[in-house]
Structures are given as C-alpha cells and as structure tokens.
C-alpha positions in Angstrom: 2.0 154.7 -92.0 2.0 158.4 -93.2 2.1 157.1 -97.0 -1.0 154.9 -96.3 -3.0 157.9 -94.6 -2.3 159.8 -97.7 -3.2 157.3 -100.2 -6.4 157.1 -98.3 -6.8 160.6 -98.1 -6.5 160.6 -101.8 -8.8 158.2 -102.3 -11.2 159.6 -100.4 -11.2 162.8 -103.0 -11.3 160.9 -105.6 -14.3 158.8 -104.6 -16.0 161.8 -103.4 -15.2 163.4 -107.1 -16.7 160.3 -108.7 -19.7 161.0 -106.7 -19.6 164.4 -107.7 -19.2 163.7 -111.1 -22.5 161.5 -111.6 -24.7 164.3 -111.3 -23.9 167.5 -113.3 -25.4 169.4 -110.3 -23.6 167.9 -107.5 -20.6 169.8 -108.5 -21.8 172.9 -107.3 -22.9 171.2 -103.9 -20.8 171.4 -100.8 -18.9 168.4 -100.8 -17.2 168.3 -103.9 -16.5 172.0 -103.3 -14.8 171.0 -99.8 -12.9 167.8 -101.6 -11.6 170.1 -104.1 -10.1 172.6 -101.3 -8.7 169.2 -99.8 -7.2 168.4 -102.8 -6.1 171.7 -104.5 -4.8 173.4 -100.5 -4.6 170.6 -98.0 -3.3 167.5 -99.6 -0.5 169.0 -101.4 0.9 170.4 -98.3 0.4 167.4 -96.1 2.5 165.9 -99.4 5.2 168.4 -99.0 5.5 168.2 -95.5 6.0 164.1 -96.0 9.2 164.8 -97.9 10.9 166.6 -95.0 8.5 165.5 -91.8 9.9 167.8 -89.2 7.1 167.7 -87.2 7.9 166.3 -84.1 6.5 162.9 -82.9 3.4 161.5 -85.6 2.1 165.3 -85.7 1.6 164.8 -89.5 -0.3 161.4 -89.6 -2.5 162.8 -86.6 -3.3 165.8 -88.7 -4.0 163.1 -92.2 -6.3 160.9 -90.1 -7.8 164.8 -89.1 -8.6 165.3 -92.6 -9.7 162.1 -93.3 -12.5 162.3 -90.8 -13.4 166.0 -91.8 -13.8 165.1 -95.2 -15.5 162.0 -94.5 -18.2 163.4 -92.0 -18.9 166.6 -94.7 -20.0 164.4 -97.1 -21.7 162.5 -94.4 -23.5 165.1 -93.1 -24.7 166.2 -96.6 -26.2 163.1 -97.6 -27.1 161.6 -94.0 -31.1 163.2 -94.7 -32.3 164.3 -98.1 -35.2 166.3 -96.4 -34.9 170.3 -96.9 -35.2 172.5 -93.9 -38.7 173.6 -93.1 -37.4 176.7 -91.9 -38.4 180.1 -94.0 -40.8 178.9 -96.3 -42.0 182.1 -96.8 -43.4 185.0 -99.5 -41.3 187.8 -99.6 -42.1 190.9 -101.1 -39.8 191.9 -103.6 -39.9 195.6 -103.2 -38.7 195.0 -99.5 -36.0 192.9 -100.4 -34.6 195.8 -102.5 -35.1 198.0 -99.7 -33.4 195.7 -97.3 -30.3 194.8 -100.3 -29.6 199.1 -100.2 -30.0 199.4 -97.0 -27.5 196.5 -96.0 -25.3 197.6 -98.8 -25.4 201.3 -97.8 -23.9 200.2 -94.0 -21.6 197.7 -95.9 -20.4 200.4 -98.5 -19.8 203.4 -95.6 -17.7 200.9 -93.5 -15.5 200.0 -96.3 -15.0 203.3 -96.9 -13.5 204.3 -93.1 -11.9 201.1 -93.3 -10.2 202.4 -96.6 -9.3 205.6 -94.6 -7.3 203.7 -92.2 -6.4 200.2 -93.5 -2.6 201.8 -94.9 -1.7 203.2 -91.0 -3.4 199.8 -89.8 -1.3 197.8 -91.7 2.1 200.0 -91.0 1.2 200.0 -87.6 0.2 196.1 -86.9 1.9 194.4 -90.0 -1.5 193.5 -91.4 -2.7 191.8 -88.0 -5.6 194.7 -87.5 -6.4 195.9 -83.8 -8.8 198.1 -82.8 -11.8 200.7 -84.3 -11.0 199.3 -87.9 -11.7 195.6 -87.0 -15.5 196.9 -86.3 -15.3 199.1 -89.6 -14.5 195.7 -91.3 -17.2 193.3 -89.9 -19.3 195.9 -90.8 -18.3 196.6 -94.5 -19.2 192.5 -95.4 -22.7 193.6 -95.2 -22.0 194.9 -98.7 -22.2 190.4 -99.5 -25.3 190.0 -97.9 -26.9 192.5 -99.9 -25.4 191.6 -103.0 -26.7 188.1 -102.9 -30.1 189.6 -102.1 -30.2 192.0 -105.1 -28.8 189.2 -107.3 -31.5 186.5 -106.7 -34.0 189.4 -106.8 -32.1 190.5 -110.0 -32.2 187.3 -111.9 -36.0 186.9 -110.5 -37.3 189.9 -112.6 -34.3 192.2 -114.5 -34.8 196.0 -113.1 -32.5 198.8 -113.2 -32.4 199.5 -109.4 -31.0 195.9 -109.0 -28.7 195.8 -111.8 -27.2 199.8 -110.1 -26.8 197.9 -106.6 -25.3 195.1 -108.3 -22.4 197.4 -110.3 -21.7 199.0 -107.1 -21.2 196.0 -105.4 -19.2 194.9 -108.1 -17.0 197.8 -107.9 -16.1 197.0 -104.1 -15.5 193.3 -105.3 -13.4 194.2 -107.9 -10.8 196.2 -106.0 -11.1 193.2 -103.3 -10.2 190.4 -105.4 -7.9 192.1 -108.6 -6.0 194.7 -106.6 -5.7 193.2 -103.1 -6.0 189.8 -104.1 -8.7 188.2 -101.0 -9.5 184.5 -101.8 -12.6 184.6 -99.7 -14.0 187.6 -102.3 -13.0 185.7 -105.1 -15.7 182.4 -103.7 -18.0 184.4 -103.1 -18.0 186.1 -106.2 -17.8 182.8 -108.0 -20.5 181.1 -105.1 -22.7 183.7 -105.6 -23.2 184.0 -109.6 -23.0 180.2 -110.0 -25.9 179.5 -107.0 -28.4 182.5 -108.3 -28.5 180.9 -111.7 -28.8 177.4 -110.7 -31.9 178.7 -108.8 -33.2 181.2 -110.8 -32.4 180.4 -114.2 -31.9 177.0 -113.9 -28.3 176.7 -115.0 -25.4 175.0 -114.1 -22.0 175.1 -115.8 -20.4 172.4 -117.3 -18.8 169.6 -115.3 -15.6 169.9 -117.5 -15.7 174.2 -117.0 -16.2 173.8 -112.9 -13.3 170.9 -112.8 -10.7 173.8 -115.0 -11.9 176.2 -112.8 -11.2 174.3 -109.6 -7.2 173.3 -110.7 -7.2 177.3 -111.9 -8.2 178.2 -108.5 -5.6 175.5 -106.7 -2.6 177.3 -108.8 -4.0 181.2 -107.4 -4.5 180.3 -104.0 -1.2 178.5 -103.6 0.8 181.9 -105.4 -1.6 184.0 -103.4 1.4 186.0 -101.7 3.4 186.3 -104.6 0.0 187.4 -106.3 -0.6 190.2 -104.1 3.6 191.2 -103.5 2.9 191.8 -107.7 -0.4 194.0 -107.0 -0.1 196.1 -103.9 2.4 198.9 -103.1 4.6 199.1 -100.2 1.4 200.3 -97.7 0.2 197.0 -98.7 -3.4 198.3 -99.2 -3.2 200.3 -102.3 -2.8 198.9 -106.2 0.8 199.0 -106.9 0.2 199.7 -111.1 0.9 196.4 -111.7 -0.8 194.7 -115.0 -1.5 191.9 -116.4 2.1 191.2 -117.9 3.5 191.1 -114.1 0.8 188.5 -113.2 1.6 186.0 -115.9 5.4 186.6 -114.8 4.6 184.4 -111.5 5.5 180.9 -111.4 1.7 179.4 -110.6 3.0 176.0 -111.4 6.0 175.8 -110.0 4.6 177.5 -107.0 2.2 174.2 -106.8 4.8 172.3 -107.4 7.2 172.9 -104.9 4.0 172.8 -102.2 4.1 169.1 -102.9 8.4 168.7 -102.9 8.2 170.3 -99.2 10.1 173.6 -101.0 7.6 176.2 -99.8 6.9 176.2 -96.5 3.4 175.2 -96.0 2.6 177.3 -93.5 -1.1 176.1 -92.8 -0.8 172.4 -92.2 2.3 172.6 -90.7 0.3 175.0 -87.7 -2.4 172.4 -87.7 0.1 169.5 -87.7 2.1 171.3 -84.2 -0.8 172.1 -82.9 -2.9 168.5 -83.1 0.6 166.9 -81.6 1.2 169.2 -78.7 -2.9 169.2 -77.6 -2.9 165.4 -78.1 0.8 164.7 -75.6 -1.3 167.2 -73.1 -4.4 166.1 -73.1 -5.5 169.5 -73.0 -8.9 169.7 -74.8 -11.1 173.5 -74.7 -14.5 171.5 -75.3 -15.6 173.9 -77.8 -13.9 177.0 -75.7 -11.7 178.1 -78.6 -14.8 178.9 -80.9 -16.3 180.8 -78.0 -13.5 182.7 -77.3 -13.5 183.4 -81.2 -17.0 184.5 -81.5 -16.4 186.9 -78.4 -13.2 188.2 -80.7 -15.3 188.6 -83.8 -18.8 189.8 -81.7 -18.2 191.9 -78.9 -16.3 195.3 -79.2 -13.5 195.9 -76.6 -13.6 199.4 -77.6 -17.0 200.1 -76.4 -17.3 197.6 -72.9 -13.5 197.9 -72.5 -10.8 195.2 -72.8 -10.5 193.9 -69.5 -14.4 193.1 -69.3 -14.2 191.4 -73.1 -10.7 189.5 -71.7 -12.7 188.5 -68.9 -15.9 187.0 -70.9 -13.0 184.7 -73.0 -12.0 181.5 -71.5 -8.2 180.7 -70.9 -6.6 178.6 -72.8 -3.1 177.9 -73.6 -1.4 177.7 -77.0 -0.6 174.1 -77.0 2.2 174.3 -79.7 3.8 176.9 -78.4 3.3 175.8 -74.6 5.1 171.8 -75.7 7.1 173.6 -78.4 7.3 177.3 -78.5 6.3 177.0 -81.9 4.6 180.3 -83.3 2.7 180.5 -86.8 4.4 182.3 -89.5 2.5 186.0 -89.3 -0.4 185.8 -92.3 -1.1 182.0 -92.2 -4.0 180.1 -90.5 -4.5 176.9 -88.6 -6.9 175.5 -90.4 -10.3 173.7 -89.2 -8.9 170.4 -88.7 -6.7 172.9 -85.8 -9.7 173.9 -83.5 -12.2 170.5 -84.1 -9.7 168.7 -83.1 -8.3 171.0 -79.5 -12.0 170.7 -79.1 -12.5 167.2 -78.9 -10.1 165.2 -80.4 -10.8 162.9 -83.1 -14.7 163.1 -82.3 -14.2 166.9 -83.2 -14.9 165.2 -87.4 -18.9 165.7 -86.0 -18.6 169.4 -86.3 -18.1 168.7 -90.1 -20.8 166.6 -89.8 -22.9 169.5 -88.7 -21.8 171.6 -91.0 -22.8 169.0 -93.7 -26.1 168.3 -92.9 -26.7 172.3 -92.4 -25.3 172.8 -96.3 -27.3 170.2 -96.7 -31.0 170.6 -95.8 -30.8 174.2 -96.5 -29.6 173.4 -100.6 -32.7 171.0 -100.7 -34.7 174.1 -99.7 -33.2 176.4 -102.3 -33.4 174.3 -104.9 -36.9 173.8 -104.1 -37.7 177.1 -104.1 -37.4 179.0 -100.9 -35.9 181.6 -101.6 -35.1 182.5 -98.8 -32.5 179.2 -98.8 -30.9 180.2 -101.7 -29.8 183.5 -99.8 -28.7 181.6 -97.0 -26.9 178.9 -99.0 -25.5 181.2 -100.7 -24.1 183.4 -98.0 -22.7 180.3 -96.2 -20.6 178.5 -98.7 -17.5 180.7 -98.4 -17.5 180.4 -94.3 -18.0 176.1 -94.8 -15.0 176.4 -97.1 -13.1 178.4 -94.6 -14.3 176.3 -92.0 -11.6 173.7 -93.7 -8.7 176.4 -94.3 -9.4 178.8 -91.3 -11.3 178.0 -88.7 -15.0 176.6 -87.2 -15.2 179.8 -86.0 -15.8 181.3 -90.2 -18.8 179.1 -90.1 -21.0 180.0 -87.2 -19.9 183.4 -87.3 -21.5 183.1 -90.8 -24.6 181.8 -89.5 -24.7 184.5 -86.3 -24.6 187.2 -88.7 -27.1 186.2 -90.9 -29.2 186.0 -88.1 -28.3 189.3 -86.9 -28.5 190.9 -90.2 -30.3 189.1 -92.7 -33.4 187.3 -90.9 -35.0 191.1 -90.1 -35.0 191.6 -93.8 -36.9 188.4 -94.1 -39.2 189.2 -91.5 -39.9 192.8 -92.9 -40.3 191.5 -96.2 -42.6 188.5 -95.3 -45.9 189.1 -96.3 -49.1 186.5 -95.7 -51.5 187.3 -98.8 -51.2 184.5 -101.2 -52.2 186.4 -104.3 -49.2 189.0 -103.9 -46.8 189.0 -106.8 -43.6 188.5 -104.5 -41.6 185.8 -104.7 -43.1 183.1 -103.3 -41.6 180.2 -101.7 -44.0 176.6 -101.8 -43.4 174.3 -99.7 -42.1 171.0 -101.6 -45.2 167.9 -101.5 
C-alpha cells in the first residue's frame, strides 16, 4: 500500500504542476510553490524512508496519506473562492510608509546586532537550541523583513534614494544570513520578496522554464543544507569560516539528493513526522489545536519578563507521543514538519488547516494583484511562514500573521490617509 500512496502522492505534484504550468503567473502562486517543497523536501524522503521502512507499525503510509491531504486541501483552499479579500483597501501615504520601513528596520537592525553579540556563547552554551534573552533579540531582529518588503514595493512604486539606502542595508543583513550562515527561510524570502514586488509593481514574472531550474536548484541546497553550512561557518558556528566559492562546489549536491531518495541519509524530518503520526494515532491522544497554542505562548510571551513558572503555567500539557509509545527523540537541528502538529491536532481532518491557509494565500494574492497594496505586503510577508507551515510547523504560519498584526497593521493605519486626490499609493477596489 505504501508504493500506491506514493505514486498518488506523485501524481498529485504533478497534476498540480500541470495546473501550474498553464498560466505563466500561477508559478509564482502558492500552490505550485508548496508542490514544489513536496516534491524537492518531502517526497524524496518519504522515498528514502520506503527503502528501509523502520518506522514501526504503517507510521510511513499514515504520514503519505498526511501529505496527500495537505497538499490536496492547499490547492483547495486557493482555488475554493476567486474573490480577493475586502480587507485594507486603503491609500497610503508614501512618505509614511518610508517612515514606518526605517523605523521597523531600525528595531530589526539593533536586535540583530545584540543577537550578533551573543549568538557564538548561545550556541557553545545550548548547541544551537537558543534559550533565553537572545530568543527575544531574535524575534525582534525579523522586523528588518517587514520593512524591507515595505521599502521594496515603495521602491519599485517610485525609485528614490532613501529607499534604494534602506534596501542595501537590508541587503547587507540578508547577505550574511543566507551566504555565510546558510538560513533557507532568508533565502525565500529574498527570492519571495523580489519576484512578488515586480509581479505587482512592474508587472513581471519570470519565465516558467527559469522558476522550474530555480525550484530543482533550490531542492539540491536545501537537501546539502548541513554540509553547506559545516563548509561556511567556523567552529562557534555563527561566524564565516573563509570558506569560498571553490569549497561550495566541492559538496556533493546531487549525490546528497540522491541518497535522500536510497534511504542513505537519514531523513531526519519525515521520519519525526512519521513517529510521531503512529504513536498519536495508537493513543488516541489528540491536543485539539493545543500544540499551536502552546507554540504561540513559546514564540509570544517572554519568560524572562512574567517569569517561567507563570509562562509554564499558561501552556497546556501535552505529552510527546513518540517518545511517550517509543522514546524516540528528534535528531537535535531537524523539524517535524506540518503534516506533525495538523495531524496531533485532529487527525486526518487536521488537512483543513491547509485548507485555511489556502484560501488566506488565496484571497489576499487576488487583492495584491489587484492593486491593494497593502496585499502585496502581506502576501509577501506570508509566503515564507505557509512554506514552513509544510516543513516546520502551523505554528510559522499564524505566528506570521500575529506579527504582522502587531507590527505591520499600525504602519497601515498611520499611513492611511482619506483624501482621494493625494498622490500616495492608492489601492481601488476591483469592480
């Protein structure tokens, strides 16, 4: 049965692809960006794992017939109402919006700089699992994105130089993010970000064939990510080891890929997700949406400031099924995945909060590429956590969304302005 779920599985990506295909723009949409981290990340594991299925009981089909749904309610979700959101259809004022981009970038860009100060002790001290003061320093230091986004649809709106400086800056932080220490979630937004601002300010979007060589590029980095990032950081594993391009080229990026689907390399991720789906479904133990609250609390409230034992006792308990039926632990580094927490949620019907997702990515790209600007910021601010909703968690996602409320939507509401002859940039309403 586990070859048939992974035929369909693979069917599945490739209709969705075909889909994708059709329409030059649709391969810059949500769905065929999700199928292609299916295909490039979660396939080739659940392939590997096949070869030598140690997972104990029908852990690995469970988790196939996991990503089957997921897949199948994203695209769903996307194409379930073509309406865009009605939400923000407003005129901002330009000059605000630059105000609001250095400000945010300012906070962003002082963070990252105390997080820089301690991240090598951090690391030494925790093994790269961060505790404490620096875990606020670093939710703090992504406001540097949400600013960038900003100054780039403002940029490519009307060229200026105070744009184009905020934008350099920015760069610079993103550069040492994605060359030097490697982080796969810079590198999509980097690539989210410069591909969604010129679809909706320039009106340009890349080739079919260039996003498709892109897309098998980025499936050979992400699977040599640790071998990628052994090559370019020192032994304090935060700091650039003077590495070049020569050592790069030296890693096996093929082979690598290879030996995810000939169940060679370990395949960390789905194997979590695989122990994990078995032991919550032999104990019936589902957290009803508990887990993401308890990883919103994590993320959101500071233990250092209300103390631990009051943030412990806002978290619900819940066991660690795998380890609790197995005492199975993750390998230190990797993830669970999405398909992980939907389904200790709820099961199979856990697939809906793809749907969700979907029809959010949705309604909000039929707003941006009608004009709201304000959509285009969001949509372009949420891709990277609706990815990582598949390879991390749910949690990426909404804590996406909370934080844009928290940070981004005052920006809005300071740069909103009513007169309907100011030169800003205007959002109309579509009909």
């Amino acid at each position: 049965m586990l070859t048939a779920f992974i035929v369909l599985l693979s069917l599945e990506c490739v209709v969705i692809f075909v889909w994708a295909l059709a329409q030059r723009e649709r391969v810059i949409q949500y769905p065929f960006l999700a199928t292609a981290v299916f295909v490039g990340w979660v396939l080739p594991q659940i392939i590997g794992l096949s070869v030598y299925n140690n997972i104990p009981g029908s852990g690995l089909e469970k988790t196939t017939i996991m990503a089957i749904l997921c897949l199948g309610a994203i695209w769903l979700g996307y194409n379930w109402n073509p309406a865009p959101t009605g939400l923000l259809w407003w005129r901002l004022d330009r000059r605000r919006l630059v105000i609001g981009s250095v400000a945010l970038c300012a906070i962003g860009g002082y963070f990252a700089y105390r997080v820089s100060l301690l991240a090598a002790t951090a690391t030494a001290d925790t093994g790269g699992q961060w505790t404490g003061i620096i875990t606020i320093y670093e939710f703090f230091s992504h406001l540097i994105a949400v600013g960038m986004a900003i100054a780039l649809v403002v940029h490519l709106k009307r060229p200026s130089w105070s744009t184009l400086i905020i934008l350099l800056l920015c760069g610079a932080f993103y550069a040492d993010r994605i060359i030097i220490k490697g982080r796969r979630a810079a590198m999509v937004e980097i690539a989210v970000y410069a591909i969604m601002a010129l679809r909706f300010q320039r009106q340009f979007v890349p080739p079919r064939t260039l996003v498709v060589l892109v897309c098998v590029a980025s499936a050979l980095l992400v699977n040599s990510i640790g071998e990628y990032r052994g090559v370019m950081l020192g032994e304090d594993r935060t700091t650039w080891s003077g590495a070049g391009i020569g050592d790069i080229f030296k890693i096996d990026f093929i082979g690598n890929f290879s030996r995810n689907l000939t169940g060679e390399r370990g395949n960390f991720e789905v194997t979590n997700a695989a122990m994990n789906i078995e032991a919550t479904s032999r104990l019936s133990h589902y957290d009803f949406g508990l887990s993401l609250w308890n990883g919103i609390v994590d993320r959101f409230v500071p233990g250092q400031w209300i103390g631990s034992d009051v943030k412990q006792a806002m978290k619900a308990d819940i066991d660690d099924p795998a380890y609790s039926m197995f005492r199975y632990q993750p390998m230190v580094g990797s993830t669970n995945t999405g398909l992980t927490d939907t389904f200790a949620s709820f099961w199979y019907f856990g697939a809906l909060e793809f749907l969700a997702v979907g029809l959010f990515m949705g309604a909000w790209y039929r707003a941006a590429a009608g004009g709201n600007v304000a959509a285009q910021i969001v949509i372009m601010l949420t891709m990277t956590g609706a990815l990582e909703s598949i390879t991390h968690s749910m949690e990426e996602f909404v804590s996406g969304v909370f934080v844009l409320c928290l940070f981004l939507l005052p920006v809005f509401v300071y740069a909103r302005v009513a007169a309907p002859g100011y030169r800003g940039l205007a959002a109309s309403r579509p009909g």
